[in-house]
Every structure is written in C-alpha cells, then in structure tokens.
N, C-alpha and C positions, 0 to 999 in steps of 0.2 A: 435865228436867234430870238425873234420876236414872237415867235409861235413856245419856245423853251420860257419865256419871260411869261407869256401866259397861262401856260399849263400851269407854272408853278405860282403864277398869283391864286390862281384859281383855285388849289392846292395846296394852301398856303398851310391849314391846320395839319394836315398832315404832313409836312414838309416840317414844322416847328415841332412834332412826337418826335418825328426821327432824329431831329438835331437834339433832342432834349432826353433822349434813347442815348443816344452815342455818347452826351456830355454827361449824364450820369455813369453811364459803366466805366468812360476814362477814368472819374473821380474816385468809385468808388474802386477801382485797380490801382489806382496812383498811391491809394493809403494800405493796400493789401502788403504785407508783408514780399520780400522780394528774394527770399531764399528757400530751398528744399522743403518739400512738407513730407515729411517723415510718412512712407505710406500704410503701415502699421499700426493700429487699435491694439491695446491692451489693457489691461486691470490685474493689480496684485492678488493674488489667491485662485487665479482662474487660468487655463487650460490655454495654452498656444495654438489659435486654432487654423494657423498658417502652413504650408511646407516648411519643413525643416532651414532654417535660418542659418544661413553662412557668412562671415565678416565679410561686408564687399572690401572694405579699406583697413590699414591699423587706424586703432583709435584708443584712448586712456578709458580706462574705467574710473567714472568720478566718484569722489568721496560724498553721500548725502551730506546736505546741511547739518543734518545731527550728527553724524560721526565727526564733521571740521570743527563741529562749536563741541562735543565731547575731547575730542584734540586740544581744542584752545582752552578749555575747563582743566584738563589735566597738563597742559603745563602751568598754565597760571596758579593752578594750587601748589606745583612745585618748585614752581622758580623760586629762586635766591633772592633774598632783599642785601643791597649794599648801603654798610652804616660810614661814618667817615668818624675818625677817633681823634679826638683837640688834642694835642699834648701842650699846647697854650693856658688852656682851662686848667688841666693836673697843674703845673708849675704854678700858676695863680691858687690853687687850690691850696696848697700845698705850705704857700708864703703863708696866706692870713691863716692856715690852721696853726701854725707856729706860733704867731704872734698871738692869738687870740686864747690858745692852751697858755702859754708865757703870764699873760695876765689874768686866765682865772683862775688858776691853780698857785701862782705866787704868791697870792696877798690870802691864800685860804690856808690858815693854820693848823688848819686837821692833817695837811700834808705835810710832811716832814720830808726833808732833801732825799733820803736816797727812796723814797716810796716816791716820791717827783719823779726822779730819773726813771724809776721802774713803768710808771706811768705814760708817760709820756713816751718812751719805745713802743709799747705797747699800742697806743694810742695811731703811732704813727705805721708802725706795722697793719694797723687795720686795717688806715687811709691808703696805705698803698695795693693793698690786697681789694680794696674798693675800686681804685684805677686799673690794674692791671688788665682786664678785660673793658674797662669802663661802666660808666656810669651813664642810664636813660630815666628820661623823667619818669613813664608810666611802662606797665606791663603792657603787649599786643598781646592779645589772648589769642590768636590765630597763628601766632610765631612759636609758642609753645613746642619744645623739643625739636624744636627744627633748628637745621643749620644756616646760619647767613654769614655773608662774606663783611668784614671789618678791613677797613683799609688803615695801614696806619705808615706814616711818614714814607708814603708811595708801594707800600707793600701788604699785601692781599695777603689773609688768610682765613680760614673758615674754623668758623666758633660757634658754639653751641648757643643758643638765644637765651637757655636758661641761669648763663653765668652773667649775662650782665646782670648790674647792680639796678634796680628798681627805686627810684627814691619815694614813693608812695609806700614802700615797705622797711621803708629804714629803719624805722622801731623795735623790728623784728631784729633785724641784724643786730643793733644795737643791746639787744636783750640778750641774743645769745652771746654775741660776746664777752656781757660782763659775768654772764653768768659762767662762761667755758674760765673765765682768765679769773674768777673770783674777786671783780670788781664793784660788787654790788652797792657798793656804797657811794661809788660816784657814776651809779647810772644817770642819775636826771642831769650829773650837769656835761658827760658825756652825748647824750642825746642832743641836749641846747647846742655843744657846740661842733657838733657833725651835722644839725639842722640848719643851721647857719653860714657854715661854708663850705658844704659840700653842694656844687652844682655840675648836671650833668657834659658831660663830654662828646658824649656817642650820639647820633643824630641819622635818622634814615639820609641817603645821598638818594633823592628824589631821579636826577637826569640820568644818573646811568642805571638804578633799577629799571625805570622806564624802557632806557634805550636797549640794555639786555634783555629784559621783556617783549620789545617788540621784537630785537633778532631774532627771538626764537621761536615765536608765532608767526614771522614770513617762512620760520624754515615746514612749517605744518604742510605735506605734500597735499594737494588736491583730487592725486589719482592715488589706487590701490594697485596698479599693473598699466600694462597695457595685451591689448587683444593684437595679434598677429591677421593677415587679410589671411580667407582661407579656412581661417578656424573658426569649428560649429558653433553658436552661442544657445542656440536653442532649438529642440525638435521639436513634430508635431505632437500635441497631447501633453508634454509637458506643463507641470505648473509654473506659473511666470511669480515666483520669488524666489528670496536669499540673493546670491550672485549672481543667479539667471537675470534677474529683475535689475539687478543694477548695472549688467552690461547692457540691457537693452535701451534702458534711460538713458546708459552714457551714447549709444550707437544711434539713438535718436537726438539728443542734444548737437552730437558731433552732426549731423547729418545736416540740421538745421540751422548751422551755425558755418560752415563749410564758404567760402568768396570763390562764388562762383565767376565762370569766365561769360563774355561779352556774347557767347553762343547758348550758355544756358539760360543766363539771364533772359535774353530776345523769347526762349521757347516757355520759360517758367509764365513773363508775362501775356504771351499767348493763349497759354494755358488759362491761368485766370480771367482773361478778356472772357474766350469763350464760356465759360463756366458762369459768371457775372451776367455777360447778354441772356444767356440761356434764358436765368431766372428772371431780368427785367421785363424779357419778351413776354414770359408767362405771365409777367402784370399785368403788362401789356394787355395780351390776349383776352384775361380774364374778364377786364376793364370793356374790352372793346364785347366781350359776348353776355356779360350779364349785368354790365351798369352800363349801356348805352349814352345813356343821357348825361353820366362823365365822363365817358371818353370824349364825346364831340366837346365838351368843356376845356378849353388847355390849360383854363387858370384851374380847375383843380384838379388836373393832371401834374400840372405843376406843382404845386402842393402835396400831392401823395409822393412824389420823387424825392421833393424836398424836404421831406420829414424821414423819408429815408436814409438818404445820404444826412442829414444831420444826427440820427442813432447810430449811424457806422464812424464817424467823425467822433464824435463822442465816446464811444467804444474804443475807439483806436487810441486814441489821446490818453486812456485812462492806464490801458494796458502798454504803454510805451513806458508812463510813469513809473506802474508799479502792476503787474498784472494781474498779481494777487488778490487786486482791489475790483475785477472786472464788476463782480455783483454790486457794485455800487451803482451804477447805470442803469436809471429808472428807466428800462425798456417797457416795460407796458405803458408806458404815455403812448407808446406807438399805436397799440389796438386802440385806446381811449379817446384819443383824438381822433382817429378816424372812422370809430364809432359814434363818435356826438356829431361829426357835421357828414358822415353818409350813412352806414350800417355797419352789421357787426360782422357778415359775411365778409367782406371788403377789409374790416378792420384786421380781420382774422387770418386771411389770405396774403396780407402783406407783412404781416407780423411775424408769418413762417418763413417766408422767403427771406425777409430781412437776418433770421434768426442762424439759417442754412447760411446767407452771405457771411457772418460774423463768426462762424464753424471756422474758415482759412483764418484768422486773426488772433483769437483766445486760444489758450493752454485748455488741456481737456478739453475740447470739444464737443466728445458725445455726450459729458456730463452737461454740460454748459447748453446746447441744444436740446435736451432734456428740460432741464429746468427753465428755459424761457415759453418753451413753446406750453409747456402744461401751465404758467403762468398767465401767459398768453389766452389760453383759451378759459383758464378761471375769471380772466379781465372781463373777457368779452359776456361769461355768464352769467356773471353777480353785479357788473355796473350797469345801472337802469336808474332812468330820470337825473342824469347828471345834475339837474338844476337845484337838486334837494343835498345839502352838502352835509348829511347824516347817513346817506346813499354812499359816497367817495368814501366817508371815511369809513364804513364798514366792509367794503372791498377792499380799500388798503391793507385791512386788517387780514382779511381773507388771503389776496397774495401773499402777503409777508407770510405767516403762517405755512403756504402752501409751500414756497420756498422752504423754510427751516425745515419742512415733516418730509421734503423730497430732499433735500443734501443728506438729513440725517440717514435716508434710507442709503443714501449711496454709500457713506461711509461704514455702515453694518455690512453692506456685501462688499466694500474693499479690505475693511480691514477683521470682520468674522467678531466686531463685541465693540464693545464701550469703551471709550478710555479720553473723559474728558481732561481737556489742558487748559491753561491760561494765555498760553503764547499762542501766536499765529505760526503757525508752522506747515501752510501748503507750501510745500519747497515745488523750485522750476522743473523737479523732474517731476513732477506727476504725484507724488505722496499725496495723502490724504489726511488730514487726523480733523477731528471735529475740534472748532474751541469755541470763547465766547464772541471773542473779536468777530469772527465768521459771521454768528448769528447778528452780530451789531451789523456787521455789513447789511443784511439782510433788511435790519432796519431802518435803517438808512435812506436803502430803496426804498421801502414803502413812505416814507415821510419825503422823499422827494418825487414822489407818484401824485402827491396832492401839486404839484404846482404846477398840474395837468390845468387845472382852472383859471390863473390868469393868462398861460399859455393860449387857450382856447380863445381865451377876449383880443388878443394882440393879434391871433392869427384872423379873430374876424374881420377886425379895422383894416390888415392888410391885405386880406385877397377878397373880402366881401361874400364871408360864406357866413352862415348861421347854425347854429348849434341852440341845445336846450335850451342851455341860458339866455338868450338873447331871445328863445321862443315864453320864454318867463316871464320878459321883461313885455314884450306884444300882446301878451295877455291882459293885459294892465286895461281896465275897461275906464280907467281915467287917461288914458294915452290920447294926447291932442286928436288924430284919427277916428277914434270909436268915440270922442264925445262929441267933435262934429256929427258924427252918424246918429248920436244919441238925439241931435237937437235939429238934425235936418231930415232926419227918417226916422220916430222913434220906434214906428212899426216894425219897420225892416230892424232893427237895433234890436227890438227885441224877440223879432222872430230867429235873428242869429243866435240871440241867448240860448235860446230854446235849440236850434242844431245843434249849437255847439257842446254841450247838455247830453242829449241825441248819441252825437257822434262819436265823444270820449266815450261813451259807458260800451257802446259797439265795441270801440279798438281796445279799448282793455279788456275784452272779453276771449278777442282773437290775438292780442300779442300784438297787435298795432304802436305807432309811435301817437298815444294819449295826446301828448303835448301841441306836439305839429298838428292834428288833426282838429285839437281844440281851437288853436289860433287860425288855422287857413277857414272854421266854420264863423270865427269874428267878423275876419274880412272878407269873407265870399262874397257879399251882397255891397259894398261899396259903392258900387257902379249906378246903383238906384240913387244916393245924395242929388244926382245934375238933372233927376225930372223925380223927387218920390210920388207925385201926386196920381205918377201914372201908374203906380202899384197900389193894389186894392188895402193893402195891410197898415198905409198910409192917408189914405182918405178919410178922414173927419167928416165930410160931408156926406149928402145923397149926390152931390155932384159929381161925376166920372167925364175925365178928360177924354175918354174913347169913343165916349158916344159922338165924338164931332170927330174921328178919324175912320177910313178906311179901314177893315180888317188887315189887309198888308201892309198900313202905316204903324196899325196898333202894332202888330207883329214885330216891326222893323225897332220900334219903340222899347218894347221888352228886351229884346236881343241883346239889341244896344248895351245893357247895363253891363255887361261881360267888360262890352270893348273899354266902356268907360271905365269898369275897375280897372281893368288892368292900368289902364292912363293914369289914372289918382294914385295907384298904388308904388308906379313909377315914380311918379313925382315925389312920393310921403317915401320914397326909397326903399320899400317893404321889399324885402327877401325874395328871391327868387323861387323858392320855396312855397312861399306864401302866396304868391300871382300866380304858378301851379294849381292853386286851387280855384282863385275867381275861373282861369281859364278853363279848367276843365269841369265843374259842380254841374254843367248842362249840358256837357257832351256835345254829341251831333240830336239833341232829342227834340222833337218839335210842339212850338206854341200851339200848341193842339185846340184851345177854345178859339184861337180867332183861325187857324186853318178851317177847320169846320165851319163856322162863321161865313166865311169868303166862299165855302164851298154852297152852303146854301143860297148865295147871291150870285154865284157863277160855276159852275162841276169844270170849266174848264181851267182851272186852279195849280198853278204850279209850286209844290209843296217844298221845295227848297228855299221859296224865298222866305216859310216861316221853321225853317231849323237855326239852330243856333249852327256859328261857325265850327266847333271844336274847339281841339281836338275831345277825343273821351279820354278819361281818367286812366292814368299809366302806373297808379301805384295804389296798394292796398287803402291809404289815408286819404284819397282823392276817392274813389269808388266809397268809401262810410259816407265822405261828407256827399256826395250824387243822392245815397238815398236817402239819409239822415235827412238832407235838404227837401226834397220831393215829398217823405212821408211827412215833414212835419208843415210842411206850405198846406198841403191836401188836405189835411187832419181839420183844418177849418170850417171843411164846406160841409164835415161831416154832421147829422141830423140829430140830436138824440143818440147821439153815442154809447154804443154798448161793447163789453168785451169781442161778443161775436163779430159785429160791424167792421172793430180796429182790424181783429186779426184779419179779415178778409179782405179791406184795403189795402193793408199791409203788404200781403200776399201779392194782389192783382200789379200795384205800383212797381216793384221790384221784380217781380216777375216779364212784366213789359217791356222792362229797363235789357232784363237780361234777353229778350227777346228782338229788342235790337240791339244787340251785341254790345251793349256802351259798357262793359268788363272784360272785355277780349285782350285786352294790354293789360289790366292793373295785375295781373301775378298775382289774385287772389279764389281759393277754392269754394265747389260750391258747397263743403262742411261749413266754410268759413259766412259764406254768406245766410244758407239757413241759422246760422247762427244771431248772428246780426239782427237778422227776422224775428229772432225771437227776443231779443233784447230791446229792439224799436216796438215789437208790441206791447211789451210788460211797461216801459215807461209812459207808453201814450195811456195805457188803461192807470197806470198811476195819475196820470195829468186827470183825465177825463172821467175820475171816479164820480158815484154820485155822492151827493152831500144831501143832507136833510133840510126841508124849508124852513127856516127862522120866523117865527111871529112877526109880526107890522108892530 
C-alpha cells in the first residue's frame, strides 16, 4: 500500500490529467443531449444520397411552422365576431325619442296636427327600422360584408355586418330618408333629434369571440397524415423536397424526440462518453507532443479544459432556451483567449474539437460546424497584437462579416435564390430562409467577441498567465523594476534598450511574437542590479573589480547574473514568460574572455566551470533575444566600424552560437535565422553610421 502511495505521489501531475480527463468528458456528456441522433444528413433541393429509406416505426407527418401559422391566419380571417344586442337601450331609446319629438314639434307652428301625426309614424318607423338589426357606434372596416353572429335575448343568429346601423354615418341615413318620405323641410330638426337620443345597442361580446377563436385554432391538426412502418419515404437519388422533405423532418424529429428505455439510454451515453474521450485525448495528445511545456503545466491545462467546458455550457444553455438563437454564442473567444496567453496553433486545434463536440447538441450541425470552424480560423488570422484595441475591433468586424457572407451562401444552395423576410423563421425542422433578425444574431456575436478583453484580465489574476496586454503594461519603462535598473545599472538599462530595439524588428520580420520578445529583452539583464559594477557597460571608472578576482571568480561573477534575475524577477512577480528569457538569453554558452584568461594561467582548465547553467532557448522569441543580446553586447568592442566589419561579426557571432547547437529546441528555421541576420546587420550599420565632424 505504501509503495501504491508512492508511486502516485510521485505521479501526482499525471495522476491530476487523468482526473481532470475523466471530470471534463462526464461534464461535458452530462449536458449532451440524451436521446436519438437522427443518423441522417440532409439539405432541401439536393439528392438522397443514402440507400433507399424505409419507415422503421409509424410516425405523423408534421405540419411546417408556415403551414400551422398559414392555418391559424386563415381561420382568424374567418372567424365570426359575436355582438350582444341591448333591448334595454331600444326601450330607453325609444321613451325619450317620444318625448323629446312630443316637444319639438308641439309648440312649432309650421306643423299642423294631422302633418304631426303623419310625421311622427314616420319618424318612429325609421327609429325602429334603426333597431331592428341594431345600432354600433363606428364602422370595422375589416367586417365589411362579412357575417357575424348577434345574440339577442339568448338567441344567436347570423347577420350581415353591413346592416348594422353606424352612428358616424347617421347624416346620411337621415338624408336619405327625408328625401325618400319627402320631408325635407324638417331635415335639420330630424337630424338634432336622432342625434341626441339615438345610442348604440350592439356591442362586440369580447369573451366568447375569444373563446370560439381559440376553439378553433386548438382544433388546427399538426400532422398532414401519418406514414405506416414499412413504407418507402425516400429512394436513392432522389430529391429531398415537397413531401419527400417533409416526411423525413417529421421521421427525424419523431426519431429524436422518441423516451427511450433504461437499456438504450445506458448505450446512447456510452456512446457519447466514447466519442467525447476520443476528442479530449487528442488534446490531450496534441498538448503533450507539440507544447510540452503546457502539458507539464496542470494550471494551464486546467485552463484550456475550462474554457472548454465553459463554451459547451454556454452553447447548451442557449439552445435549451431557444435554439434558434445558437449564433448568438460568441465562440471565437475560444481561439482569442487561447491565442493571447499561448499560440494560434493550440488556439485553433481546440476550437475544432470544441466545435465537432457541439455538432451532437445544435440543430443543423453540418451548417453550424461550418460556420464556426471557418470563423475559427479567420479569428486566429486577423487577430494580432491583441493589446492594440483597433486590432479586436477590426477582426470583429471580419468575423461578423465572415459569418453573414457564409450563412448567406448556405441559404442560396438550400433554398436555389433570394427571398428576403422580416421574421425569423428557421423553424425546428431544418428550413432555411435568410432574415434580418439572423444577421442581428450575427451581430451580436461579434459585439460580444469584444469582452474577449476583460475576460483575458480576470483569467490573468486567476490562474497567473500573461497575455499581450499585461505584456503592454511590462513595457512601461517607468515600471518600478526598469527604473530601479535605470538607476542602478543605467548601462545595462540601456544596453536592454538597445536589444530590445534589436530583437522586435528580428521577430517582426519572421512572424515572432514582437511584444513578448520586446519585454523578456527589458528584463533579461536584471540580474546585473546586485553587483553592476562588475559589468563593463556599467563602470564609470578606469577601475574594474576583476582585476582583484580570479579568472574562475570573474566567471562565476557573470553567470551569476542569470541566477540572480531569475530571484528578482520572482520576487517583482514577473511572468513566467518573462524569467523564460533572463533563463535562457545565455544558453549553455561560455564566458569565453575569462576561460581563455584562466587558460593562459593554467591549460589545465576546466571549461564548465565558465558556462552558464542553461538551459538554451526553447522558443523562436528566446533564440532573437540570444542573438539580439550577444550582437549587440559585441558591437561595442567593435574598432571603426564599418558596414563590412558589422556584417562579418554579425556572421561569425551567430554562426558560433549555431555551432554549438544553442537553437536545437527553439522550433526555429535557418530561412528564418539568416533572416534575422540580416535585419541585426541593417540596424547596427544604422546605429553605427558615420556622421560628419562639427567645428570646435
């Protein structure tokens, strides 16, 4: 048991992959959907390119979203509206019209009694011919010759909308009537008093329109048929539209939607387990064969899983809601982040995998996989120097774009032409139609792609990685660190200027990371502050502290400056990143003036006690700063410097370098480094041009 207790202490990093292997693939299966996946690709307008297809089970054929909402539009335009008829109002109506004709027509002398009597029939025969259908305040211009149902003292029947009485149009009635009955001479005061107490009767009954309205939109079927098990739905070669297209949406809806029993469930998530591992392991693998130096890392192994599992988390959640909405899920943070605190290879390799996992969870799929991964890799080629935020926002712009110009292709080869809409309408079986909504989505993402930047700050403070922006901020040659250096070495201080100078213009020439390369050439020389006096580029005097030490003290003296950056830069918390460089700018390469030195005072000299420890530079940014640093220390001792001189030093130093293999690790070519060569000789012959003597 104490030997099993060992091993795995000993074994501990990898003992915490594998727990952190297994604890992401449960996660990310626990949110994979847990029923049927329909095993079947298809697209409308294009060739079945399957064996011949035969119902396994009966299943309904569904009605499209457009046909149930074409169903719900055509009866809503012909339902029947239910009015309810007062006969409380007529009877009231009815009173003060008596009384109120009684009194204007009494006391007016122009009427004479039996032209009274004639009148007043008349009068009242209108009033009732008013009622008898009823009376509504205004016209519905959408009722027009249509039938609705009038309910009157419990008893329904169906009346033409154009007979009710309008009281916005009473004028009219009123005109014709005295003009039909030859009453023209008490029009205005028949008008006054049908203005006045005629009020309407008939009134829409809001509760039961409704409630018969809604009867009869539940009765709107959702199937068109049903398919028998057995029968063909589709051959091979066939085109997949018209009916063909819509039995196979409904056979894959029914497929996927099916409550499955406690034996299929157990093999469905099996299935996914393996499928899941598969892809983690190749992270895994990938991690472990070409970025070394994060795999043995667990905190940012952790980190790459956990930004994982947090896009499928997100993804899942969105499409639970509303699936339609999936493009809303600013997935390129995934390359962005993982491109600003390691590389774009890494960013980009996990961005596919992530994108393949999220294939079992979205609708469309192959569209959906499509569009992330080409996304994906436009992330990875247009974002550069994330710390410049004119950079982010023109990539944003890029994705978003790249998005719209690839949906829209998709929808020309599903749907064979144009046909913009206002609605959203990718319905759950698979339809296509382009709208604006869609493209908003689109927007969306890229506006929530920017919050890639305080994203990147929160994840520095908590796992302690470094990215552009924080390499931004280390540049700062007022940073408490570099002004110490400035006032305790200002040689060294500004012989780093000058690498650092050096190194950038190299790495931008090869596609280097500028930034990181600028900052690790600030603090490479650190380590010089806790003795500068024993560095020549810091002596003020004719006085050299060397000349009272030993050649293998001096030696041990120089070296030193490594161990000690690395110590300071601990302490000042500097990036790991950044100690990367104090460690490696000297390799295994040896203090060659005091070896020689020692050698002439004794041949029997053992040459490792003046190498520096290591190790040599493991990355293309660490190898610039090696020579960057060396050509431009040497460039000092040069005589009368002339073009030819530079370039021949140039030559011999980095030549040497490569000669004892101190670029055997960094993964950089030697295109790339005659490169380099050439770019360190043009700026020293810049530095070191001649100038013309000025008068006294």
């Amino acid at each position: 048991m104490k030997q099993i207790i060992n091993k795995l202490y000993k074994n501990q990093s990898f003992v915490y992959k594998i727990f952190l292997y297994v604890l992401t693939t449960f996660l990310v299966v626990y949110l994979f959907p847990k029923g049927g996946k329909f095993q079947y690709e298809f697209q409308k307008g294009k060739p079945w390119q399957y064996e011949t297809l035969i119902a396994p089970f009966d299943f309904p054929i569904m009605k499209s979203p457009e046909d149930i909402e074409a169903d719900r539009a055509d009866i809503i335009a012909n339902a029947k509206t239910y009015y309810y008829y007062d006969t409380n109002v007529v009877e009231r109506v009815k009173k003060d019209f008596n009384e109120e004709f009684n009194e204007l027509f009494t006391n007016d002398s122009i009427v004479e009694s039996q032209a009274f009597s004639i009148l007043k029939t008349k009068a009242n025969r209108l009033l009732s011919n008013f009622y008898r259908n009823g009376v509504i305040e205004t016209a519905d211009d959408s009722k027009i010759d249509k039938l609705v149902v009038l309910t009157q003292d419990n008893v329904e029947r169906n009346v033409s909308y154009n007979r009710f009485i309008k009281l916005n149009n009473l004028q009219n009635y009123i005109t014709e009537f005295v003009r039909r009955e030859l009453l023209e001479n008490y029009e205005t005061q028949l008008y006054g008093l049908f203005f006045d107490v005629l009020d309407p009767n008939v009134s829409i009954n809001s509760e039961i329109t409704n409630s018969v309205l809604a009867d009869q939109l539940n009765t709107i079927a959702p199937t068109l048929g049903n398919i028998q098990e057995g029968i063909r739905i589709i051959a091979k070669g066939e085109v997949v539209e018209g009916e063909k297209l819509a039995q196979l949406n409904s056979l894959k809806k029914e497929y996927e939607s099916q409550v499955w029993n406690e034996s299929n469930y157990n093999w469905i998530v099996f299935g996914y387990t393996i499928l899941v591992a598969l892809a983690l392991l190749m992270l895994l693998l990938f991690i472990r064969k070409y970025r070394p130096d994060i795999y043995e890392n667990n905190n940012k192994v952790t980190f790459i899983f956990m930004n994982i599992v947090f896009m499928i988390v997100l993804t899942t959640l969105v499409v639970k809601y509303n699936a339609n909405y999936v493009y809303v899920v600013p997935l390129c943070i995934l390359p962005l982040i993982l491109k600003a605190f390691f590389d774009a290879r890494l960013g980009l390799f996990a961005h596919v995998l992530t994108v393949l996992l999220l294939g079992f969870i979205v609708p469309n799929s192959s569209e959906y996989i499509f569009l992330q991964i080409i996304a994906g890799i436009v992330t990875i080629l247009t974002v550069s120097e994330l710390y410049k935020r004119a950079n982010l926002f023109i990539s944003v712009g890029q994705i978003t774009l790249i998005y719209i110009v690839a949906y829209f292709a998709f929808y020309i080869t599903h749907e064979g032409g144009i046909k913009f809409t206002e609605v959203f309408s990718k319905n759950e079986l698979g339809n296509v139609h382009v709208t604006w909504i869609y493209f908003m989505q689109f927007m969306l993402c890229g506006l929530a792609t920017l919050f890639v930047q305080p994203l990147i700050y929160i994840y520095e403070k908590i796992f302690g990685l470094v990215s552009d922006v924080s390499l931004l901020e280390l540049s700062d040659t007022n940073s408490k660190l570099l002004k110490r250096l400035a006032n305790e070495a200002p040689g060294t201080f500004h012989h780093s200027l000058q690498v650092a100078n050096l190194a950038e213009a190299a790495a931008s020439e090869i596609g280097a990371n500028t930034m990181l390369v600028r900052v690790g050439a600030l603090y490479h020389d650190i380590g010089k502050m806790n003795n500068p006096t024993f560095f020549i580029e810091n002596q003020a005097t004719s006085v050299n502290p060397h000349d009272e030490l030993a050649p293998d003290e001096s030696a041990t003296m120089i070296i030193d400056h490594v161990l000690d950056g690395i110590e300071i830069a601990k302490s000042n918390k500097l990036p790991d990143r950044i100690i990367d460089f104090i460690r490696t700018h000297h390799g295994t390469s040896t203090v060659y003036y005091f070896y020689q030195k020692a050698k002439e005072l004794n041949e029997d000299v053992s040459i490792e006690k003046f190498q520096y420890p290591g190790p040599i530079p493991f990355s293309k940014e660490t190898a610039i700063l090696m020579m960057a640093d060396s050509v431009e220390a040497a460039s000092k001792s040069l005589k009368e410097p002339t073009s030819q001189k530079i370039d021949q030093f140039v030559e011999r130093i980095i030549d040497k370098q490569m000669d004892e293999m101190q670029f055997m690790n960094a993964d950089i070519t030697l295109k790339e480094i005659v490169t380099i060569k050439k770019v360190l000789k043009k700026k020293l012959n810049n530095i070191y041009h001649l100038r013309i003597e000025y008068p006294e």
